[in-house]
N, C-alpha and C positions, 0 to 999 in steps of 0.2 A: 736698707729696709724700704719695702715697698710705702708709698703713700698711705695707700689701704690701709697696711698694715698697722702704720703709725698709727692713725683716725682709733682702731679697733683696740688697739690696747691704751690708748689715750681713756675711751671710752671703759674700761675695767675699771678705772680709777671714780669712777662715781656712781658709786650701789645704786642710787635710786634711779636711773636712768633701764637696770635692768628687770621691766616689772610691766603687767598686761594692764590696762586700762580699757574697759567696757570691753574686753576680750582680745583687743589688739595691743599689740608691742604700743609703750610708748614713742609717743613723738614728741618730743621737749623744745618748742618753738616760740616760748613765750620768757627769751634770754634777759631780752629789756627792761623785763622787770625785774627777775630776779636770776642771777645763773643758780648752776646746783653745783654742789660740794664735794671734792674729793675728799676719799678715803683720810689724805693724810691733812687733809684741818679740821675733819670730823675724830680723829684723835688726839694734835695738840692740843683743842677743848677738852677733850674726856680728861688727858694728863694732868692738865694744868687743875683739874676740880679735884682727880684721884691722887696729886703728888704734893701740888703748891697750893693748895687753895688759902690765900689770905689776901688781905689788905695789904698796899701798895705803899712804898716811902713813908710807911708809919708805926712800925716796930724794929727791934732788934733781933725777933728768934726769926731762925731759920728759913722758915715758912714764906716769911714776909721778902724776906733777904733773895729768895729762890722766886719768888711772884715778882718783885721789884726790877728783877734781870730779866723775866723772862719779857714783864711789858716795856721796858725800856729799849729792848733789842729790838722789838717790834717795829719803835718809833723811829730809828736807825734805818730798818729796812725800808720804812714808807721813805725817808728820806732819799736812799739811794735809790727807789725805785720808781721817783720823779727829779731827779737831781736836785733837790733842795742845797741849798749852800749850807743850813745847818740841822743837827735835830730840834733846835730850840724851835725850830719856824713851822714844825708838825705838831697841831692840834687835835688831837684826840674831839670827837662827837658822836652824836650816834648818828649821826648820817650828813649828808650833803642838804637836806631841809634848815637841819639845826642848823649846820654850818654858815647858811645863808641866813637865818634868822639871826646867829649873833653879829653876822655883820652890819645888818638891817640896823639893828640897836646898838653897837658900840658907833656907829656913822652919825648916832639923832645929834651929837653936839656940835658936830663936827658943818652940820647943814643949817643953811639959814634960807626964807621964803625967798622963791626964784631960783635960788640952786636950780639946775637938772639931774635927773638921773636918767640914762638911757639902756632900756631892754629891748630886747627882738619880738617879733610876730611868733618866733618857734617856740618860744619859754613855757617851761614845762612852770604849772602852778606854783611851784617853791619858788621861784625863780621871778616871781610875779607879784603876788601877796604881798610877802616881807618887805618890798617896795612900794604898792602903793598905801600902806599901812605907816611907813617913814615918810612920804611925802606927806601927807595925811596933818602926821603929825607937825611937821617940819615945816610946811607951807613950799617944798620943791615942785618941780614940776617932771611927770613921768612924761617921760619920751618913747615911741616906740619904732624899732624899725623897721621897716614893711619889706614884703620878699617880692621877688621876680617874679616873671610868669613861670617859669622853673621849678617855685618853691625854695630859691635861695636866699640868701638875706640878698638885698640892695644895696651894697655899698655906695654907690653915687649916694641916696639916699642918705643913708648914715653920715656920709661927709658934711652933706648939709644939714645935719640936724647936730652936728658937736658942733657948742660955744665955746665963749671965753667961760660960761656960767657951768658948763656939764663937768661934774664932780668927780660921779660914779656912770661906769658902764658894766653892766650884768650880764653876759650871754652865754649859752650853753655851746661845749666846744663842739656834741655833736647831738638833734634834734632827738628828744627820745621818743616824739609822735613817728616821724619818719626816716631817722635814719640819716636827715643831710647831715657833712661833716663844714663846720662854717670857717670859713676864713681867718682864723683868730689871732693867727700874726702879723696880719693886715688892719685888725680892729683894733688891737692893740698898738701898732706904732701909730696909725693915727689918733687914738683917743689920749695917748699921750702926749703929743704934740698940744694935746689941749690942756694937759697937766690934771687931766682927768685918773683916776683909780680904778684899774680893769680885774673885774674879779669873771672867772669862768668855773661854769660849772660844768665839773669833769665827771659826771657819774656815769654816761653811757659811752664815753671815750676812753678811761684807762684800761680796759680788758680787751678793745680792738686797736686802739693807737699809742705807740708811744710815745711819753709825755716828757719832757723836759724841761723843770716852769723857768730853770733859766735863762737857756735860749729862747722859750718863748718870750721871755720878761713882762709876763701876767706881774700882777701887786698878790692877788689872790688865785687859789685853785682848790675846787673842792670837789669831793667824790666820798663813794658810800661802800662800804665793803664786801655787802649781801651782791650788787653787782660784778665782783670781781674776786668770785667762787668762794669770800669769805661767808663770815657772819650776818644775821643782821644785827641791827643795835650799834653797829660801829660806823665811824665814817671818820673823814679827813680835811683838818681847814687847813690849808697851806698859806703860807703869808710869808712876805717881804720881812726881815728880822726888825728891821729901824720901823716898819709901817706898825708892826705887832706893838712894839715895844711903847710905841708913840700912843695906842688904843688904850680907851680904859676897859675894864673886865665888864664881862656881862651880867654874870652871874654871884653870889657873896656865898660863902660855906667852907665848911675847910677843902684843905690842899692850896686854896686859891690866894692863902696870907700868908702874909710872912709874920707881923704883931697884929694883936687887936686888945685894944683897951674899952672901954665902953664910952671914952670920948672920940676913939680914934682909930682905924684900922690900915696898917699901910698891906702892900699888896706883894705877894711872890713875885719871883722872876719867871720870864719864858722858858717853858711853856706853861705851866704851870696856875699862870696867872687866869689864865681860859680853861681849866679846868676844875670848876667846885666841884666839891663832892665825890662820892667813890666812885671811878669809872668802869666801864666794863671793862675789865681787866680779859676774863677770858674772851672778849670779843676783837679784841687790840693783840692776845696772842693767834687768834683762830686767822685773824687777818694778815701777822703776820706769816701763817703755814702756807696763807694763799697766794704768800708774794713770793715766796718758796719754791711754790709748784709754777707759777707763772715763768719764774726766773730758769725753770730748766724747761722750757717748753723750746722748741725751736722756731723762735718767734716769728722768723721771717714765713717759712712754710705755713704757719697756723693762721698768718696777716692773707699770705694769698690764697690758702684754702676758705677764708669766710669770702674772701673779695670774692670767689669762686661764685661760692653756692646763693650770694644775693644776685651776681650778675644773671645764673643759671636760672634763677627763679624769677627774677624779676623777667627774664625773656620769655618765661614760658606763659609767665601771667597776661606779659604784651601782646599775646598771640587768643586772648581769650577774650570776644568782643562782648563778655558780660560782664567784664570787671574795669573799672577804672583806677589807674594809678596814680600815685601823689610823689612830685619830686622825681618822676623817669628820667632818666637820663642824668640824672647828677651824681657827684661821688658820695656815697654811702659810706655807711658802715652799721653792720652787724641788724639792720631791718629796711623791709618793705612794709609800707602800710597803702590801700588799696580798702575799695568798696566795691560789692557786687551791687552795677547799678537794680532802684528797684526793691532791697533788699536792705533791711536792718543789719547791722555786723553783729549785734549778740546773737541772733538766728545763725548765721554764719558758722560763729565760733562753738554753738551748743552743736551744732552737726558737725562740724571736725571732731570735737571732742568725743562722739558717741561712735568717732574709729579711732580714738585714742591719740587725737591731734589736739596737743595744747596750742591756743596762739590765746593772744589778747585781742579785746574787741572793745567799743568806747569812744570816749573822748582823752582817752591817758595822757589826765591831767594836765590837757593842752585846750579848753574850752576856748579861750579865745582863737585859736589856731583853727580848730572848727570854722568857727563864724567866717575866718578869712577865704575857705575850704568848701566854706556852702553843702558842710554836712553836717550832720547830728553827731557821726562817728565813723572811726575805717579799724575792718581789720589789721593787726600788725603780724606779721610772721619777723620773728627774731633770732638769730643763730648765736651761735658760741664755736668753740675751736672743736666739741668733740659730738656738733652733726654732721651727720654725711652726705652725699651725694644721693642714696638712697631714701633717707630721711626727704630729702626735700621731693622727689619724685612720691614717694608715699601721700606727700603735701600736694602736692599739684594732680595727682589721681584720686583724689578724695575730693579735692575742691571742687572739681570738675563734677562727680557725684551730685555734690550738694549742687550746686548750679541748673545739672541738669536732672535733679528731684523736684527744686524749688520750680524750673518750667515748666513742669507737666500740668 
């Protein structure tokens, strides 16, 4: 099967992608935030509400018995589809935010004033918050680490900024403002070495990279489902078994006990323990359809067809002296982000759109990243495994439009 070919029927597999916006063919460029859905986890949902629809691990009939297997297999497949050593170590959340918010708070006892914690200059807001909100509380001290002239983290940098005191280290495996893919087996054996706890957030790397938190030997990894052609409402805390086990729970409600008296409540087992209350059950099976369809893709192909089409586009963009680029020249994954000097990006992005070119425009919820950036905000064009080569040449003949509208 030709390439082409592949791309084309790759593409059948997601309805909405075939459908006219402002008169033109869509253009779906805006991955980073959220990809879109094949056909078949837009029907293990529909199943799961028309077949099983109950409550999880908490009755005897049928119903429950059929819903109970169907999210449990789920948590299996996220397991095997980052080599988790177990399922107990895959937590269920509705996304990589929460994820990082219960970390934030199961850590406040574990921190005493002075502690460190170390984030990156790329850190996407979740990623930022939940930490200076524990320091806050805690009396630690946030650390940050500053990028090259590149736009890559600094590791020299980072070296010098782990103590004996740094706890916790936070960074995203790969920037969701630009695209850079960071060093994170190198942040990782050295923050170690400090006997520091490396949690990475994995939300814009598991759909272009593949992830192995054991070889990487992260403590934590998390990621969000809507990302990686699931749901939204879903996401994934991944942990170290002994580090989980050792945490106390975030949240109180059922599922998350084992007794509770009114003097006294002792606590479930992993995983279990990190999840009160009913979860999205059909979001954790929609997620699993999406690890499904991931898993029969031919990954190696679909890894160099997006390398492709950034490299493709990022060259064409270099060749345009009204646009400035962020992070050229480094290894990407899955975006460009770029401003037309001169030019607001929401102008930008409301005239792609009106040739039916989705991108993102902003600060995508990198505000401090900005500041370092010396912009207000940049265009991002973002890919996924089923745009084309034509898609992006559509992108770069309409830019040029808008460029050469906004000169006149």
């Amino acid at each position: 099967m030709s390439s082409d070919l592949y791309i084309e029927q790759l593409r059948t597999q997601f309805p909405i992608l075939d459908q006219q916006v402002n008169e033109h063919q869509l253009v779906y460029l805006d991955n980073a935030a959220t990809t879109q859905k094949p056909q078949s986890v837009i029907d293990a949902i529909c199943h799961y509400y028309q077949t099983s629809n109950a409550n999880v691990h908490r009755a005897s009939h049928a119903l429950s018995n059929q819903a109970t297997s169907l999210f449990e297999q789920s948590r299996v497949k996220v397991q095997t589809f980052i080599n988790a050593q177990r399922s107990e170590e895959i937590i269920w959340t509705k996304g990589t935010t929460e994820g990082i918010n219960l970390l934030a708070n199961v850590f406040a006892e574990q921190l005493q004033a002075g502690d460190e914690i170390i984030i990156s200059a790329l850190e996407h807001h979740a990623n930022i918050v939940p930490w200076q909100m524990l320091a806050k509380k805690t009396g630690a001290v946030l650390k940050v680490i500053p990028l090259t002239e590149q736009h890559g983290l600094d590791l020299t940098a980072f070296h010098s900024l782990l103590t004996s005191k740094t706890k916790i280290v936070s960074i995203a495996h790969v920037s969701n403002a630009l695209g850079v893919i960071n060093p994170i087996k190198e942040v990782i054996k050295l923050a170690h070495q400090q006997g520091a706890k490396v949690i990475i957030d994995g939300a814009q790397a598991v759909a272009h990279i593949d992830v192995d938190v054991q070889q990487l030997d992260c403590d934590f990894y998390l990621f969000s489902g809507h990302k990686l052609f699931g749901p939204t409402g879903i996401g994934v805390l991944y942990g170290k078994y002994n580090l989980l086990n050792q945490l106390p729970p975030w949240q109180g409600g059922g599922e998350m006990i084992q007794t509770v008296t009114f003097e006294e409540t002792t606590y479930n087992q992993l995983p279990f323990k990190f999840e009160a209350g009913t979860p999205n059950i059909a979001g954790a099976i929609g997620l699993g359809a999406a690890i499904d369809f991931v898993n029969a893709l031919d990954t190696e192909y679909c890894q160099n067809h997006e390398k492709s089409l950034i490299e493709y586009t990022e060259n064409a963009l270099s060749n345009m002296p009204e646009i400035s680029l962020f992070a050229k020249g480094v290894t990407k994954s899955g975006a460009i982000s770029f401003i037309v000097k001169g030019e607001h990006s929401a102008d930008i992005a409301m005239l792609l759109n009106a040739q039916g070119i989705a991108v993102r425009s902003g600060t995508h919820c990198a505000m401090p990243l900005m500041s370092v950036l010396n912009c207000s905000g940049t265009v991002r064009v973002s890919f996924s495994v089923y745009n084309t080569l034509q898609e992006a040449n559509v992108f770069i003949d309409a830019l040029q439009k808008v460029i050469e509208l906004l000169g006149d």
